[in-house]
C-alpha positions as CSV (number, residue, x, y, z in Angstrom):
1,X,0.0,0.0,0.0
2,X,0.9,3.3,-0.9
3,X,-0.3,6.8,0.6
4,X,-1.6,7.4,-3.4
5,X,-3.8,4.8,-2.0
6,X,-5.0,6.1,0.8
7,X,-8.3,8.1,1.3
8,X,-7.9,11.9,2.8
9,X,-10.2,12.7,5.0
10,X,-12.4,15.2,4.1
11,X,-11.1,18.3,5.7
12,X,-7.5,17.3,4.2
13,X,-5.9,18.7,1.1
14,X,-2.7,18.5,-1.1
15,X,-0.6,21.6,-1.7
16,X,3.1,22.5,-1.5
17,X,4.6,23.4,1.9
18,X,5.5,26.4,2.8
19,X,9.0,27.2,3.8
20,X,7.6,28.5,7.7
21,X,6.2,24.8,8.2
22,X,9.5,22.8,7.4
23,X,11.3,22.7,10.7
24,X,8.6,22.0,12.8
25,X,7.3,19.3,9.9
26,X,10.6,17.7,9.9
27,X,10.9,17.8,13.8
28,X,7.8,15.7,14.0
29,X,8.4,13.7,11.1
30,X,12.2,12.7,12.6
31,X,10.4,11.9,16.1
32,X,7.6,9.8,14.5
33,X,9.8,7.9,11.9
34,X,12.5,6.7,14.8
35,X,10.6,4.8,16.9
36,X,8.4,3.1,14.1
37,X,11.5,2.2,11.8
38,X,12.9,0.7,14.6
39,X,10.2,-2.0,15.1
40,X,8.8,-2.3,11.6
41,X,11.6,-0.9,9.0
42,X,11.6,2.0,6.7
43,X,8.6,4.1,5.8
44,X,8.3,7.1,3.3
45,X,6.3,10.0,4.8
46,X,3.5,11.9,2.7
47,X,2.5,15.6,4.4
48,X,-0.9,16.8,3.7
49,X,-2.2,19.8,4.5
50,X,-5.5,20.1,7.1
51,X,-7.9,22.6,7.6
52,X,-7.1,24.3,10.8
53,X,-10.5,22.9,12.6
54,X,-9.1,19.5,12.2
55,X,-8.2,17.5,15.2
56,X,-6.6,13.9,16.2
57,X,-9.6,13.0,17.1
58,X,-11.5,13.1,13.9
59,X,-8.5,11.9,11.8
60,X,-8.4,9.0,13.6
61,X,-12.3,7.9,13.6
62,X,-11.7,8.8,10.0
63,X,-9.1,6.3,9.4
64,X,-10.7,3.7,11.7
65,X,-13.8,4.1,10.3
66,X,-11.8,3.2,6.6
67,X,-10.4,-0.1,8.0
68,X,-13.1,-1.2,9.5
69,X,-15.7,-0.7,7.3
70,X,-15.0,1.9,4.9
71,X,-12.9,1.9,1.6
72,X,-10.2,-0.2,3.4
73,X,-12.1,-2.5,5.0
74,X,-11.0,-5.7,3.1
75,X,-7.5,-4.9,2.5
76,X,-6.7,-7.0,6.1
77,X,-4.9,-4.4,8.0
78,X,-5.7,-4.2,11.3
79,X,-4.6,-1.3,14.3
80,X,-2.3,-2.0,16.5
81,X,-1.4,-0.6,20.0
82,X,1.2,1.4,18.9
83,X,0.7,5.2,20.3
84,X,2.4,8.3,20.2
85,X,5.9,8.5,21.8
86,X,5.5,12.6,22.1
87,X,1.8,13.4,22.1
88,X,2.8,17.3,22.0
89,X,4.5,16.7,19.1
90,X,2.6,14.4,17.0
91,X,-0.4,11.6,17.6
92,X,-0.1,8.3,15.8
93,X,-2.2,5.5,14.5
94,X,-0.8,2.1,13.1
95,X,-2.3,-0.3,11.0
96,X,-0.2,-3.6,9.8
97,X,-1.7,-7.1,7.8
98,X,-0.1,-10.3,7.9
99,X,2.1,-9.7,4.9
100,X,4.1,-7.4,6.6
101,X,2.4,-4.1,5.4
102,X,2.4,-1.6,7.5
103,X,0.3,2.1,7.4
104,X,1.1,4.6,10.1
105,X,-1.2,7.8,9.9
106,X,0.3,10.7,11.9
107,X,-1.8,14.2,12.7
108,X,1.1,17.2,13.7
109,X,-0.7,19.6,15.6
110,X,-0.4,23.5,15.4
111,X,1.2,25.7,17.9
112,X,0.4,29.0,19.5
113,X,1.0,31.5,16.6
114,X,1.2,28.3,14.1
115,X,-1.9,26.9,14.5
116,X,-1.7,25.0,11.3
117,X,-2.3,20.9,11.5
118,X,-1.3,18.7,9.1
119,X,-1.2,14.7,8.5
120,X,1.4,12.7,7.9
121,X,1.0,9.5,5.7
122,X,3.5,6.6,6.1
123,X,3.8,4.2,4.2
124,X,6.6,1.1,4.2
125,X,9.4,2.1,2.0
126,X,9.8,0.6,-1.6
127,X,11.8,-2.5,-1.2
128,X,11.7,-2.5,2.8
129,X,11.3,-5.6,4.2
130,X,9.1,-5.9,7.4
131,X,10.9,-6.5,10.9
132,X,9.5,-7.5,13.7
């Protein structure tokens, strides 16, 4: 599975990033790739834009309500425990299938005076191999 593959919520979009968003993008993106490259291998990030009402919350009953019973419903993955290491930071959801496939979804939250969200699709990295 790729994030091309992947359903956006409906209060996402795709645009280029602005230069002001980069370092605190690639903070986040460094502290959510560690720990899950550690346990499951490489993944390739994908940063989409959210509307500024958007919360964790509603991305993740988004995404759970598209492996459950949604568009990705029979594709086999199913969420695991996994959680965010640095809640300030980021908040994290993890799906994996038998076959080693793995889908981390990611929201980034604003800040005071950068109130911006944004979601962060990862996907396993072409020609990774599943650890654990």
């Amino acid at each position: 599975m790729t994030a091309d593959t992947l359903p956006l919520p409906p209060f996402a979009y795709e645009a280029p990033l602005a230069g002001a968003y980069e370092s605190r993008l690639d903070l986040a993106v460094v502290a959510l790739h560690r720990p899950l490259r550690e346990a499951y291998g490489p993944f390739d990030p994908e940063i989409v834009h959210l509307e500024e009402s958007a919360t964790w919350d509603a991305v993740e009953a988004f995404y759970t309500e598209a492996f459950s019973s949604g568009d990705l419903a029979a594709s086999g993955f199913e969420r695991t425990d996994w959680t965010s290491a640095d809640p300030d930071r980021y908040r994290v959801a993890l799906w994996t299938r038998d076959r080693g496939d793995r889908v981390a979804v990611a929201f980034v939250p604003g800040r005071p005076g950068d109130p911006k969200p944004f979601l962060v699709l990862m996907t396993p990295r072409a020609g990774s191999s599943p650890r654990g």
